[in-house]
C-alpha positions as MATLAB code, in Angstrom:
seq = 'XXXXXXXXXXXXXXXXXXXXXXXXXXXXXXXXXXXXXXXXXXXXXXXXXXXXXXXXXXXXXXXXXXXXXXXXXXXXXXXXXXXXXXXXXXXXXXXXXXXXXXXXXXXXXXXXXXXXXXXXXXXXXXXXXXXXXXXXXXXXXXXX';
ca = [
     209.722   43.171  -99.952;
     206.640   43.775  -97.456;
     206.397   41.273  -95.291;
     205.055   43.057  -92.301;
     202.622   45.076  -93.634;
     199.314   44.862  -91.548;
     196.602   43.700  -93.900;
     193.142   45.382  -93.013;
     191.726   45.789  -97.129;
     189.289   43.861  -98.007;
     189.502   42.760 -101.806;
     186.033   41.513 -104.130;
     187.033   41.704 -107.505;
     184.372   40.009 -110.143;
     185.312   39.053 -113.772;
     184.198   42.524 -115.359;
     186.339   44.598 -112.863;
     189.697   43.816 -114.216;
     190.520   42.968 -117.940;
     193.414   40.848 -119.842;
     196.324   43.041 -120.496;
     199.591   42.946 -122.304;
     203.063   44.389 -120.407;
     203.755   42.038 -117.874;
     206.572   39.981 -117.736;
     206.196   38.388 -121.088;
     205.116   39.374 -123.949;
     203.439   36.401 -125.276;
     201.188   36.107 -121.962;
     198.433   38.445 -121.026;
     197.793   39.211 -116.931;
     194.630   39.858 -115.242;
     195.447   41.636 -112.159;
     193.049   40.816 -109.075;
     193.988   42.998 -106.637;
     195.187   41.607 -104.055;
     198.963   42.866 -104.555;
     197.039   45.987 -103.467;
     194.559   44.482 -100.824;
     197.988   42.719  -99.036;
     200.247   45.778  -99.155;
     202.622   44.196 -101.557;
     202.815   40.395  -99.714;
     201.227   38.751 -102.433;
     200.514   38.748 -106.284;
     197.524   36.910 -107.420;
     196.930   36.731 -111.212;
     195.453   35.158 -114.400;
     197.670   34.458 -116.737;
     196.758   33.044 -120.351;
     198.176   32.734 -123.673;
     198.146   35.685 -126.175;
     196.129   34.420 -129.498;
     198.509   36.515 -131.498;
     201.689   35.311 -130.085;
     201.625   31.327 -129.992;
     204.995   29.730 -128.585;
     208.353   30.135 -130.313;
     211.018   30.048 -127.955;
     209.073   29.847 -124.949;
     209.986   31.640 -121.463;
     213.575   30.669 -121.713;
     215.560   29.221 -118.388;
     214.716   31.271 -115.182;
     214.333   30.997 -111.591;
     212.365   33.446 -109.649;
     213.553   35.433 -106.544;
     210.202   34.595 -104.214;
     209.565   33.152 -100.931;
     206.146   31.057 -102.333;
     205.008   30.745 -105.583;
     201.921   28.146 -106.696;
     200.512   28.047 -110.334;
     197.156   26.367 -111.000;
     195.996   25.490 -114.359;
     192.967   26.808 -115.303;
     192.262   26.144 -118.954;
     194.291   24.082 -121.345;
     197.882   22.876 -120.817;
     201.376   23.989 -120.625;
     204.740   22.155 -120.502;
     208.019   22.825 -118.472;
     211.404   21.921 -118.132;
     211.593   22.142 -114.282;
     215.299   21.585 -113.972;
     216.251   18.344 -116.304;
     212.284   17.089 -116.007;
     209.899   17.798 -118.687;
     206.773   18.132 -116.779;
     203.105   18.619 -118.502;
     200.475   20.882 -116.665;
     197.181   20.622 -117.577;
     193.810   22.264 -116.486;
     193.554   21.498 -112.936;
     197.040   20.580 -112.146;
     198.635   22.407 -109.216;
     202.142   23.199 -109.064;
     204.380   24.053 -106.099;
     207.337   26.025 -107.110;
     210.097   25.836 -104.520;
     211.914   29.355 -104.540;
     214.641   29.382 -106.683;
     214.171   26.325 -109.239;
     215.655   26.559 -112.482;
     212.829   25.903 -114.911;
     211.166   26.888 -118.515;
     207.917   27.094 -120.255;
     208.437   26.125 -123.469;
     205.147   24.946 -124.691;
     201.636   25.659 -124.172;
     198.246   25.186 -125.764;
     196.574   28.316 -127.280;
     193.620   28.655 -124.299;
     195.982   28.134 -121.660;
     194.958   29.838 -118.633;
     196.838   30.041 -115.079;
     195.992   31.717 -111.668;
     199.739   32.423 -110.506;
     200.281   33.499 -106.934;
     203.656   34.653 -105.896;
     205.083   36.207 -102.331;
     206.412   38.793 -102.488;
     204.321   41.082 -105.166;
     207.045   42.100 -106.289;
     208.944   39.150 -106.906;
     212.134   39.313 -109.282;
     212.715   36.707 -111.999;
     216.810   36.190 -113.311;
     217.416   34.349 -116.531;
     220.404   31.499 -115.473;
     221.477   29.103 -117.942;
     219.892   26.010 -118.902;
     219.775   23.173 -116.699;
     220.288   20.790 -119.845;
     220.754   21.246 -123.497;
     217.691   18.721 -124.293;
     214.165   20.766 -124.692;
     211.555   19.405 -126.741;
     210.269   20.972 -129.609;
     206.877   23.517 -129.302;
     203.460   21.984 -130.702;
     202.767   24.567 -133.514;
     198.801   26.183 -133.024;
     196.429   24.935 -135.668;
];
C-alpha cells in the first residue's frame, strides 16, 4: 500500500481515452480504468464498472469483504442489489454507497445497463471471499 506517495500528476482522461474491458476482478463486470491509480501513485482506484451484456447474473459476486481503507460506489446507470451483511439493500442510479472497510456483503443482482464509478484506497486493494453472513439471498431477476 502507498500511502505516502507525493502526488504531483495531473490526470484528464475523456470518454474516448480509455475503453470497457474484461479481466478485472469479475468476470461478469467490465472496468474502465481512469487513471488515476496512476495519477495518485497507487493511493487510489477510480473506475467504471458495468454489467457485461453477455454474462447477465447467475450466482452473483458471492460473500466478500474487501481489504481497503475507503471504498464509495456510485450508481451510474441502472440498479444493483446487495446483501450488505443480513440487509438486502437496492442501489439504483444515483444512489451513493459508503462501504466501511471490511463489511461482509454480496452483489447478487443487477439490471443489464448497470453502471458504477467505484473508488477504492488503496489501488491495490485485496478482496477475501468469507462465508455468508446468512443463508437467506433472494433470487436474481432473469434479463429479458
Amino acid at each position: 500500500m502507498n500511502q505516502h506517495a507525493i502526488v504531483s500528476k495531473f490526470s484528464h482522461v475523456k470518454p474516448g481515452d480509455t475503453e470497457f474491458k474484461g479481466g478485472g476482478l469479475r468476470d461478469f463486470f467490465l472496468y474502465r480504468d481512469l487513471g488515476i491509480a496512476d495519477a495518485t501513485g497507487g493511493q487510489v482506484i477510480c473506475h467504471l464498472v458495468k454489467a457485461n451484456p453477455d454474462l447477465p447474473p447467475e450466482e452473483g459476486t458471492g460473500w466478500h469483504k474487501h481489504l481497503c481503507d475507503f471504498q464509495i460506489v456510485i450508481m451510474t446507470k441502472g440498479w444493483a442489489r446487495f446483501m450488505y451483511e443480513d440487509t438486502e439493500t437496492l442501489v439504483e442510479a444515483g444512489d451513493v454507497i459508503h462501504q466501511r472497510p471490511g463489511i461482509t456483503h454480496y452483489l447478487f443482482d443487477y439490471s443489464k445497463d448497470m453502471e458504477y464509478l467505484e473508488i477504492v484506497s488503496p489501488a491495490d486493494f485485496k478482496t477475501v471471499d468469507v462465508p455468508p453472513a446468512t443463508e437467506t439471498v433472494p433470487p436474481v431477476t432473469p434479463w429479458k
